[in-house]
C-alpha positions as a Python dict, from the first residue, in 0.01 Angstrom:
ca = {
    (1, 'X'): (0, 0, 0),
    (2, 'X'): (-252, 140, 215),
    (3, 'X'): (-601, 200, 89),
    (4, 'X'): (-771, 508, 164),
    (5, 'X'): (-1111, 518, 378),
    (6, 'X'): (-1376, 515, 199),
    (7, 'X'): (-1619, 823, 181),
    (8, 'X'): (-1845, 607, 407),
    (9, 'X'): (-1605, 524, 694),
    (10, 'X'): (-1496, 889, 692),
    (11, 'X'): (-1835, 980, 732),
    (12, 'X'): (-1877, 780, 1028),
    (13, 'X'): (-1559, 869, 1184),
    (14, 'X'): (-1649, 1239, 1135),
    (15, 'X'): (-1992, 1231, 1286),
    (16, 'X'): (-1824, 1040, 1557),
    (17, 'X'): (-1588, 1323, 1641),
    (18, 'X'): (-1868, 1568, 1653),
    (19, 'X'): (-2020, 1365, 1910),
    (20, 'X'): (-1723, 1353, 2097),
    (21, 'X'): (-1664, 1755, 2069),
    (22, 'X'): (-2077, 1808, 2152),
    (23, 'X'): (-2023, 1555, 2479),
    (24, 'X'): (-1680, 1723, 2558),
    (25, 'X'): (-1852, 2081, 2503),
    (26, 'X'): (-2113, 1976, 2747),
    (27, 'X'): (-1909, 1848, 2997),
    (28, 'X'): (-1664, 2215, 2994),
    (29, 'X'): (-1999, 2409, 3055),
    (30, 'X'): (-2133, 2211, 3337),
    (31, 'X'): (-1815, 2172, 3506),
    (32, 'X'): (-1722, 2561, 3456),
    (33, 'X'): (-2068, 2637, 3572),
    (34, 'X'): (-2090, 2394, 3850),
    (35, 'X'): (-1716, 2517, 3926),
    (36, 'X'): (-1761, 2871, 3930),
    (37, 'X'): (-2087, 2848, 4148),
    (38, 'X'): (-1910, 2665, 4386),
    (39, 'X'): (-1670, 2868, 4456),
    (40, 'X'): (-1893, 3168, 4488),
    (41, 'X'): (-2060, 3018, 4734),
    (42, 'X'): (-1725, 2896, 4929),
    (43, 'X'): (-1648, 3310, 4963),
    (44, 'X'): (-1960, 3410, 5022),
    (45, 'X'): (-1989, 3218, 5361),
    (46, 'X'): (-1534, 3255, 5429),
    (47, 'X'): (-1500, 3630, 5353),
    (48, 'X'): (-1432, 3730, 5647),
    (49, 'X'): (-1170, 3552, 5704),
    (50, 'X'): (-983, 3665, 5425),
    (51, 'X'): (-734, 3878, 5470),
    (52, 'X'): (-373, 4098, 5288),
    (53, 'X'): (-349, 3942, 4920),
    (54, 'X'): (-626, 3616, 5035),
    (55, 'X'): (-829, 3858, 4891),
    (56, 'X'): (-659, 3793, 4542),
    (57, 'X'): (-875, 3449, 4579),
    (58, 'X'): (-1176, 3668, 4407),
    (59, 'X'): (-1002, 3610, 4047),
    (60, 'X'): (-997, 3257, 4070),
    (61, 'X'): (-1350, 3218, 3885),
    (62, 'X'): (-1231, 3437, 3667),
    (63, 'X'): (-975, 3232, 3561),
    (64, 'X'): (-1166, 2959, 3529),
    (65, 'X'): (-1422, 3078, 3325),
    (66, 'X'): (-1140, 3218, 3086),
    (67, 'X'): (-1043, 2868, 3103),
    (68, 'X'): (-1345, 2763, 3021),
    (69, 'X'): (-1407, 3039, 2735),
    (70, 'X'): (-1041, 2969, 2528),
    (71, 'X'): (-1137, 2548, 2558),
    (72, 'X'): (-1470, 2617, 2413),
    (73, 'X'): (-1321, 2796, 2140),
    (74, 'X'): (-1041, 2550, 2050),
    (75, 'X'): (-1341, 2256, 2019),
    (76, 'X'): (-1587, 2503, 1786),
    (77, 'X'): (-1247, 2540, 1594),
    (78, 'X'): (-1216, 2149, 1590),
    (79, 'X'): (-1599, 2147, 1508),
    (80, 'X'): (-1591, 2376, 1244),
    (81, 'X'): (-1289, 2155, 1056),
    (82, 'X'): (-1434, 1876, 1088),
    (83, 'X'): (-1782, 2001, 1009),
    (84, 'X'): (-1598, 2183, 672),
    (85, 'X'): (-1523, 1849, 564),
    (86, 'X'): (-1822, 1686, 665),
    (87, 'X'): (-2028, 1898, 426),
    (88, 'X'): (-1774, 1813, 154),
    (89, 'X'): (-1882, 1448, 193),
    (90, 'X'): (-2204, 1513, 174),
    (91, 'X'): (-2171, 1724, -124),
    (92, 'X'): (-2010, 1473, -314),
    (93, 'X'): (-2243, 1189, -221),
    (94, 'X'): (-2565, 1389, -249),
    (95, 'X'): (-2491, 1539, -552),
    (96, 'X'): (-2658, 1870, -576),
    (97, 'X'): (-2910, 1734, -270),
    (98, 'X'): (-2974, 2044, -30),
    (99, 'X'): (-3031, 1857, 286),
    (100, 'X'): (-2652, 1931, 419),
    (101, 'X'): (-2713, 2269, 417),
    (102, 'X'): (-2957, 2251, 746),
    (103, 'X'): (-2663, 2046, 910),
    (104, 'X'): (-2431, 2333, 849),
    (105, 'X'): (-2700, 2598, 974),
    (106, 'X'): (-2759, 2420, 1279),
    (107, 'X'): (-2397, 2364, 1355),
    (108, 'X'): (-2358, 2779, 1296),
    (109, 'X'): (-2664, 2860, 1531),
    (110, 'X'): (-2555, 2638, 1801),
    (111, 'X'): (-2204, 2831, 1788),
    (112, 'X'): (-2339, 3147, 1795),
    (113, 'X'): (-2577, 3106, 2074),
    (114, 'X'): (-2293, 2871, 2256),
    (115, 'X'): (-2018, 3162, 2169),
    (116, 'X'): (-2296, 3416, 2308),
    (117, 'X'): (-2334, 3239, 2651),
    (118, 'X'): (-2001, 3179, 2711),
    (119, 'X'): (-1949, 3597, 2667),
    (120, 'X'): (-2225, 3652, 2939),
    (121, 'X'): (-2095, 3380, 3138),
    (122, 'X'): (-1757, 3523, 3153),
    (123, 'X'): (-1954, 3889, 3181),
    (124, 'X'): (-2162, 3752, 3489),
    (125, 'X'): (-1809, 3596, 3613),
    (126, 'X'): (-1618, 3973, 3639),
    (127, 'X'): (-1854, 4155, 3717),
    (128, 'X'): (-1932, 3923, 4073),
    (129, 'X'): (-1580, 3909, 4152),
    (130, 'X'): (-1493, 4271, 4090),
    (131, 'X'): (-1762, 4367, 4334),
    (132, 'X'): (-1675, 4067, 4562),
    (133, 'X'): (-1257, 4226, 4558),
    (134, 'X'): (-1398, 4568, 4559),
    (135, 'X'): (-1595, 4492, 4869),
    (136, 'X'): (-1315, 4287, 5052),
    (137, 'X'): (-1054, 4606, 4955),
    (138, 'X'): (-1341, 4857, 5129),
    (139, 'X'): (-1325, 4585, 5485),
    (140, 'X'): (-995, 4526, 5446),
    (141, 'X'): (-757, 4797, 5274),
    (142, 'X'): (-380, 4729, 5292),
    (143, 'X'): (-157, 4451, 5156),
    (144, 'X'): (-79, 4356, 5496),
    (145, 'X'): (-162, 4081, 5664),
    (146, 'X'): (-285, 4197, 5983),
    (147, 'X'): (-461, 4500, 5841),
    (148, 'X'): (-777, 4459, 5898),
    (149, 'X'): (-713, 4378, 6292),
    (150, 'X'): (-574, 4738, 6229),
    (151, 'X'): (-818, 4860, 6129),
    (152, 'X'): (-1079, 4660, 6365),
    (153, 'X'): (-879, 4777, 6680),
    (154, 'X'): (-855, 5184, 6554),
    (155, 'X'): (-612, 5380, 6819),
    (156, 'X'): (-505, 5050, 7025),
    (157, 'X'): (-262, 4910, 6804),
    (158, 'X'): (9, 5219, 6813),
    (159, 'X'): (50, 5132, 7190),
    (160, 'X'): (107, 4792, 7123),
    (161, 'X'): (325, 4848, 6892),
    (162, 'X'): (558, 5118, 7070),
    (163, 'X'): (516, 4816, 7343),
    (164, 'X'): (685, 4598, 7100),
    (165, 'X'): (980, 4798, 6994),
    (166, 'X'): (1044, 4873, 7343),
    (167, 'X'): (1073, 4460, 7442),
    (168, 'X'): (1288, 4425, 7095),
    (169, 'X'): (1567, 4652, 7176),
}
């Protein structure tokens, strides 16, 4: 038969995990940041050459930081089971002892505040690529490839397309 842990080894393997789930936490938000930023700063300066549904390109932070938003979730879920049982560890070996109950508040706090900047982040996130789309739709308005050379070249492109029918048929 198999013994089970003891209270003591639990507790170490549980403060463990939180460590792992605080360094894994940290390493989402700096790479979604970092991520995001980047490529921000890859349309700002290629824009222009962006063209038909290229444009669509705008949603990828979007997506990441949505990514980023469900992940962080699914680890303060993880967190918050094993930081349930935690406390029930404690409150068996301290017997009646308060001192757990500042380890749950500062778990709570740092998920609210977390939970909090990952909603502006995401905020922040839309609202630069909606304006970044909207802008590309005003330069560039149809699905079409070449529509903004349309656009660019106003009432020269009907003769040279009239020019092309003529050589197709």
């Amino acid at each position: 038969m198999t013994e089970p842990w003891l209270p003591k080894d639990e507790y170490a393997a549980l403060q463990e995990e939180l460590r792992d789930c605080t360094a894994q936490l940290a390493q989402l938000e700096r790479t979604c940041v970092i991520g995001t930023a980047a490529i921000f700063a890859w349309l700002a300066t290629n824009a222009e050459g962006l063209v038909g549904f290229a444009g669509l390109v705008w949603a990828v932070p979007v997506l990441i930081a949505s990514y980023g938003c469900l992940k962080a979730r699914a680890l303060y879920r993880r967190i918050g089971l094993a930081r349930g049982y935690l406390k029930e560890l404690e409150v068996q070996a301290a017997a009646g002892d308060r001192w757990h109950a500042y380890f749950a508040r500062k778990w709570r706090m740092r998920g609210l505040v977390s939970g909090v900047a990952w909603f502006a982040f995401l905020g922040f996130v839309l609202v630069g690529s909606s304006f970044g789309y909207l802008q590309f739709r005003m330069e560039c308005p149809g699905p079409l490839p070449n529509a903004c050379a349309q656009q660019d070249e106003g009432g020269d492109t009907q003769g040279e397309e009239q020019e092309s029918l003529k050589q197709g048929t």
